[in-house]
DRENFIRO-521832 format. One record per residue (C-alpha): residue number from 1; residue in three letters; x, y negated, z negated. Coordinates in pm, 1 decimal, decimal comma, m for minus. Last residue first. Layout:
REM residues N
SITE	num	residu	X	Y	Z
SITE	NUM	ALA	X	Y	Z .
...
END
This chain:
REM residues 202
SITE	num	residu	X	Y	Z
SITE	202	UNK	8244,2	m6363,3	m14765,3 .
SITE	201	UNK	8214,7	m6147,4	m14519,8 .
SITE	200	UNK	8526,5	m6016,1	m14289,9 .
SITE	199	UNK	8539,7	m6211,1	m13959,5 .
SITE	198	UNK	8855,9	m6408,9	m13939,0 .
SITE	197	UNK	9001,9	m6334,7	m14308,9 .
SITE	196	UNK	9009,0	m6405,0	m14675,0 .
SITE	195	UNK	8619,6	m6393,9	m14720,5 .
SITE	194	UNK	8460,9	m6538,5	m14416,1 .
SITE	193	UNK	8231,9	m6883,9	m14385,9 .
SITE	192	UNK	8056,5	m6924,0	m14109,3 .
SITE	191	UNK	7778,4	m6721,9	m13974,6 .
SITE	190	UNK	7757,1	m6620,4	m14335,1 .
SITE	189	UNK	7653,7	m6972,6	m14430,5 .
SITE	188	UNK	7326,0	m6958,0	m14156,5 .
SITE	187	UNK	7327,6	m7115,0	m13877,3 .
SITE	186	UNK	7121,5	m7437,7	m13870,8 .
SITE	185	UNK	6738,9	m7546,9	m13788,7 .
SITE	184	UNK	6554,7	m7861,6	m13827,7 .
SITE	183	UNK	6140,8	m7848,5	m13805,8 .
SITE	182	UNK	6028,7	m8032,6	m13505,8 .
SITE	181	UNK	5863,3	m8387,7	m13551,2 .
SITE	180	UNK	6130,6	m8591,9	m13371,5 .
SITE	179	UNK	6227,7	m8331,4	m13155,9 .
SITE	178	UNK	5856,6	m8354,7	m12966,5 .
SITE	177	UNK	5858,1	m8790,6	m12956,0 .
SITE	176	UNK	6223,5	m8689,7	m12807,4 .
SITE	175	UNK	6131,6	m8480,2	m12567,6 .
SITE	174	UNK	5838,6	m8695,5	m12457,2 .
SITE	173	UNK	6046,5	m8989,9	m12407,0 .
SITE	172	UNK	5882,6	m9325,0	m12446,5 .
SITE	171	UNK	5924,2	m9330,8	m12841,7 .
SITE	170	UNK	5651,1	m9512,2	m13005,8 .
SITE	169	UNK	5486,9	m9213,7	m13064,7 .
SITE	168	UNK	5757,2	m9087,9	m13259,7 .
SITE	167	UNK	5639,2	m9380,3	m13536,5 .
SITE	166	UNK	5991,4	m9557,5	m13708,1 .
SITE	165	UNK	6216,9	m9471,9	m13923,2 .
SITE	164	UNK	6447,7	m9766,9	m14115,3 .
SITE	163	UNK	6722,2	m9871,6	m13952,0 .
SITE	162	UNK	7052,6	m9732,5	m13851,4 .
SITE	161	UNK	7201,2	m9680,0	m13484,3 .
SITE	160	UNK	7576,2	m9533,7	m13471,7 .
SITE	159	UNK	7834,0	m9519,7	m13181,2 .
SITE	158	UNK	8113,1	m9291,5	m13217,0 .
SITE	157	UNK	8494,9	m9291,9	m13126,9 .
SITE	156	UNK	8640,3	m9580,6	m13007,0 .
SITE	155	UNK	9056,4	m9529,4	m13033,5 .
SITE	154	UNK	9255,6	m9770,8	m13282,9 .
SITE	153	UNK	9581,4	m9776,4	m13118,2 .
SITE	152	UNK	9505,3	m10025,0	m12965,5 .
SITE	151	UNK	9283,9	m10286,5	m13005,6 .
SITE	150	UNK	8928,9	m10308,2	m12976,2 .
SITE	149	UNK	8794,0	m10632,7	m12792,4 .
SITE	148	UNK	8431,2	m10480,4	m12919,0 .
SITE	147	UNK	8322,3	m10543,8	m12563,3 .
SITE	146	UNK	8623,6	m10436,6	m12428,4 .
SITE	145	UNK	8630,1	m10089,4	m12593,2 .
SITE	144	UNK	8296,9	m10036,9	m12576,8 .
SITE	143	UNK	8302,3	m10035,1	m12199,2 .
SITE	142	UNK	8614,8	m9771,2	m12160,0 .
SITE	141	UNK	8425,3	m9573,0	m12456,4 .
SITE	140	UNK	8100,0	m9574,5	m12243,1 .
SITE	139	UNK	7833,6	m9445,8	m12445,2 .
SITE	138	UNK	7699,2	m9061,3	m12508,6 .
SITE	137	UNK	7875,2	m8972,3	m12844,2 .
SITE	136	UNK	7599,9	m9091,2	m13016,2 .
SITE	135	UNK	7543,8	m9099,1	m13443,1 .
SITE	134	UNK	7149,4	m9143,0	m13565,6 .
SITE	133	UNK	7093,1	m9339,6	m13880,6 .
SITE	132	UNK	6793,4	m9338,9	m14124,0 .
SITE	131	UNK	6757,3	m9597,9	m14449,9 .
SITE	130	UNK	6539,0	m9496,8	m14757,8 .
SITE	129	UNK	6834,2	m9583,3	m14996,3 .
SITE	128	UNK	6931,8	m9198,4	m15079,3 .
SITE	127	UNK	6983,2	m9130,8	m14710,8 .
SITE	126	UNK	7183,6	m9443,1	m14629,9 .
SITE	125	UNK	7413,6	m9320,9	m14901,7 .
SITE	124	UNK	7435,8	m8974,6	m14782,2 .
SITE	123	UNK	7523,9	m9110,5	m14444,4 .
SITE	122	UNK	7783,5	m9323,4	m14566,8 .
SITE	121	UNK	7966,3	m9061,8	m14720,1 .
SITE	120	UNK	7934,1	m8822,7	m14398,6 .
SITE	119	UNK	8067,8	m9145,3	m14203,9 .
SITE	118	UNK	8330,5	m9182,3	m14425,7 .
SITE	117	UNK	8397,0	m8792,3	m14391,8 .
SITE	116	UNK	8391,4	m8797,5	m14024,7 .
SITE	115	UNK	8666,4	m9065,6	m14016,5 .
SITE	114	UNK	8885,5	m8842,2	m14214,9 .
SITE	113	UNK	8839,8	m8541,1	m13963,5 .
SITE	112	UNK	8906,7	m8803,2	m13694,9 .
SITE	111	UNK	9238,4	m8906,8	m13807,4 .
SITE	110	UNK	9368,3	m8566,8	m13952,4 .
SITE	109	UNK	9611,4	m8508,3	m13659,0 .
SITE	108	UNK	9765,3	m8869,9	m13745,2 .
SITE	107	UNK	10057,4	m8932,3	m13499,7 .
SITE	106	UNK	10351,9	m9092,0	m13604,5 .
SITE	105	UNK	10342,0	m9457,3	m13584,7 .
SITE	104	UNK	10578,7	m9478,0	m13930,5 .
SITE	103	UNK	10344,3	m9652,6	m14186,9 .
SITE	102	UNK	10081,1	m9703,4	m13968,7 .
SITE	101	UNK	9976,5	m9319,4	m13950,6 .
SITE	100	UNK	9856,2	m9316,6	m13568,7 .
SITE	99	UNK	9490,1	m9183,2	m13393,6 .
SITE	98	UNK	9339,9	m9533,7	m13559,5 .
SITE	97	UNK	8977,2	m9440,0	m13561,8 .
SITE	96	UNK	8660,0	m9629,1	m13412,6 .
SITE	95	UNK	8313,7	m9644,4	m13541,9 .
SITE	94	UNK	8068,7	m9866,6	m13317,4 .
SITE	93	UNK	7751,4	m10013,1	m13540,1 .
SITE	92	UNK	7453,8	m10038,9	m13411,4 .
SITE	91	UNK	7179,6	m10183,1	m13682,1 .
SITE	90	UNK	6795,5	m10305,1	m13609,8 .
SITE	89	UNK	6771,5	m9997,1	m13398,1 .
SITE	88	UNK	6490,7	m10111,5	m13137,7 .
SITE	87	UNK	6763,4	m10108,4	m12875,0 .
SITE	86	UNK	6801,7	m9728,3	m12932,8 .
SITE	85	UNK	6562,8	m9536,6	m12818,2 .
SITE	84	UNK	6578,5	m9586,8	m12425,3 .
SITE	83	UNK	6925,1	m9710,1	m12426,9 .
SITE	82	UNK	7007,7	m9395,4	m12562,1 .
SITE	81	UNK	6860,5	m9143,2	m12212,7 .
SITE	80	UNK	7242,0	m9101,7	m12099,5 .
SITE	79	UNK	7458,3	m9400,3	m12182,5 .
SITE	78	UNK	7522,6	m9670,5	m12422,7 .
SITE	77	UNK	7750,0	m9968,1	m12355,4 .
SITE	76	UNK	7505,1	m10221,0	m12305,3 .
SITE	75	UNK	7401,3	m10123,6	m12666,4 .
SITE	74	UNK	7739,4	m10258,8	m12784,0 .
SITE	73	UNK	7650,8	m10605,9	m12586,3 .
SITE	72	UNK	7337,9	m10633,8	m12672,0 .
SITE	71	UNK	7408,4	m10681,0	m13041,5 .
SITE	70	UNK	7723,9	m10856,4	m12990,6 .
SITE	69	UNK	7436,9	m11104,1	m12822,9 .
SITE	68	UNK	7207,3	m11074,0	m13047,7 .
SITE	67	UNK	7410,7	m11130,2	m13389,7 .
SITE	66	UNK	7139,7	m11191,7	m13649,9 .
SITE	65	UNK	6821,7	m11028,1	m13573,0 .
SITE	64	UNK	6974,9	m10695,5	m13361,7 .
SITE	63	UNK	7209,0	m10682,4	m13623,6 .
SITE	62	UNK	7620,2	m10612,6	m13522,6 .
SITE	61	UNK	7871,3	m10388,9	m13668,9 .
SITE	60	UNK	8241,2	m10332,8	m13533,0 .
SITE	59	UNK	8375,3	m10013,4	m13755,8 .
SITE	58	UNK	8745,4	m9913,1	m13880,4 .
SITE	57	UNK	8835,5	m9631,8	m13963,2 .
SITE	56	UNK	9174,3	m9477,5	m14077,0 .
SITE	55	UNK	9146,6	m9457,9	m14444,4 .
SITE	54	UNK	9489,5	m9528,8	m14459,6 .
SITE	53	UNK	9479,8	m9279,4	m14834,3 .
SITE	52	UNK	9803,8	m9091,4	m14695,6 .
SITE	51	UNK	9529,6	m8849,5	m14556,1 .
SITE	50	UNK	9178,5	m8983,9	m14594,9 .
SITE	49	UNK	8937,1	m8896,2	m14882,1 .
SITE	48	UNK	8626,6	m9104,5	m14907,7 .
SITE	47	UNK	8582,1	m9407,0	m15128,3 .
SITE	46	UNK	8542,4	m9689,7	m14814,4 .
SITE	45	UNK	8218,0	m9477,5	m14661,0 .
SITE	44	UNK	8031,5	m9546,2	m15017,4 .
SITE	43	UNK	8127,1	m9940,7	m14998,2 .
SITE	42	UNK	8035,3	m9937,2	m14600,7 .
SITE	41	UNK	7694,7	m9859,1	m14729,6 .
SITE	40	UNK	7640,7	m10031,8	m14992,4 .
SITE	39	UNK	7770,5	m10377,7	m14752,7 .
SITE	38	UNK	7503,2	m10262,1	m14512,1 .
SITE	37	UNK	7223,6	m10330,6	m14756,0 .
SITE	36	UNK	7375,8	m10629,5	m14884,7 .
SITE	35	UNK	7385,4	m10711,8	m14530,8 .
SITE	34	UNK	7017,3	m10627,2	m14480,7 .
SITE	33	UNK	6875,4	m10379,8	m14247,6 .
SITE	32	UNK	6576,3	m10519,5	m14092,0 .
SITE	31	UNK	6198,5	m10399,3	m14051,2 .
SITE	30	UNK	6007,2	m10503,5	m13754,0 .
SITE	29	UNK	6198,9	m10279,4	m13494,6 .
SITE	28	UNK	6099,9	m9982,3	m13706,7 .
SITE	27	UNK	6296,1	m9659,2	m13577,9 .
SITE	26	UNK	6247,3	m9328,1	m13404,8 .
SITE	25	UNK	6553,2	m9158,9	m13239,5 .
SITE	24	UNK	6539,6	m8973,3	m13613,5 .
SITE	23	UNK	6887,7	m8821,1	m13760,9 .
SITE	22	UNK	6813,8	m8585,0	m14021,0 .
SITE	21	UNK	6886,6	m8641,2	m14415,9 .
SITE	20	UNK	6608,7	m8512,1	m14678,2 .
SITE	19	UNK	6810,6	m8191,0	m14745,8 .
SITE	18	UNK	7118,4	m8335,8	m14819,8 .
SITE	17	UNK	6967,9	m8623,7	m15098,2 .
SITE	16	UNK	6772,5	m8307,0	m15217,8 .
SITE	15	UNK	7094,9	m8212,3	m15375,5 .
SITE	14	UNK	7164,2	m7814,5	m15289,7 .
SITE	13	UNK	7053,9	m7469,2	m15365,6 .
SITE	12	UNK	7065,1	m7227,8	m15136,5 .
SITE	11	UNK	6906,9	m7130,6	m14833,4 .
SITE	10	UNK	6776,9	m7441,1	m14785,1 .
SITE	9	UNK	6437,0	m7562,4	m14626,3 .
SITE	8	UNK	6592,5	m7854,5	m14460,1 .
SITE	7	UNK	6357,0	m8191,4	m14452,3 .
SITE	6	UNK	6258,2	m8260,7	m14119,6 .
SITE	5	UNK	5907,4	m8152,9	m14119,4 .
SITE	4	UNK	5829,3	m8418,1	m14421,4 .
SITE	3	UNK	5730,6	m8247,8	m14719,8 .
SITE	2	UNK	5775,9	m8502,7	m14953,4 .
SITE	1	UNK	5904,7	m8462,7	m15317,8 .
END
């Protein structure tokens, strides 16, 4: 097992598939994703759990080496320091949810929770299969919208890079070549979980 500085020294015991993920700014520009690659992983997101099974994602994909322009066009839409990082993704993919059941239009509280498990699902199978992905909030929703040309009611919510790791140093950030090799950190389980009410340890 490696001992990269990412890798979570649990608490408690849990598949080393978990402790292995983190979310690198870092990737190989030389090395594509495949579609049968992508295909395995938009198989694992399609079995999670979503209420009334309408599995309400949906996600507009496009490879640096085979679409270009869509390519270019989704990370047009980035904003804050992404653009830096994230062109030399071979994969960005832009998640959106449909905030309404379709069976009646009523309005699906659970849409994003659902979506977030996908993504979880597919994250643990990019994991296993040696591939890295890092999921931004910071993009222009407005922007993504038109580029993607998606419809309503479906609602852009996250915009994902995937590839396989690159070197930090080729990052031109010095905050992120740092975070890249920093050890991860989380709260603890009591910090979270209670036993039968707000506050009381589990």
């Amino acid at each position: 097992m490696s001992k990269h500085p990412k890798h979570a020294k649990a608490d408690h015991e849990i598949l080393d598939v978990i402790r292995e993920r983190w979310s690198p700014r870092a990737f190989d520009p030389a090395r594509p994703v495949g579609r049968g690659e992508l295909l395995r992983l938009f198989e694992a997101a399609r079995w999670a759990p979503s209420s009334r099974n309408e599995q309400p994602w949906r996600v507009v994909v496009a490879r640096r080496d085979e679409s270009p322009d869509a390519f270019a066009a989704l990370a047009g839409t980035l904003t804050g320091r992404n653009p830096d990082w994230a062109r030399a993704a071979p994969v960005l993919m832009l998640i959106t949810v449909r905030t309404t059941h379709e069976r009646d239009e009523s309005e699906n509280h659970v849409a994003f929770y659902d979506a977030g498990q996908a993504m979880a699902l597919l994250t643990i199978q990019a994991t296993a299969m040696g591939l890295a992905l890092r999921q931004m909030a910071a993009f222009d929703r407005a922007l993504a919208r038109t580029v993607a040309e998606v419809p309503s009611p479906f609602e852009p919510a996250v915009m994902v890079a995937i590839g396989y790791r690159g070197r930090p140093e080729a990052l031109s950030h010095g905050s992120h070549r740092e975070a890249e090799e920093q050890p991860r950190a989380r709260r603890a389980v009591e910090e979270f979980v209670f036993g039968g009410k707000w506050g009381r340890r589990f």
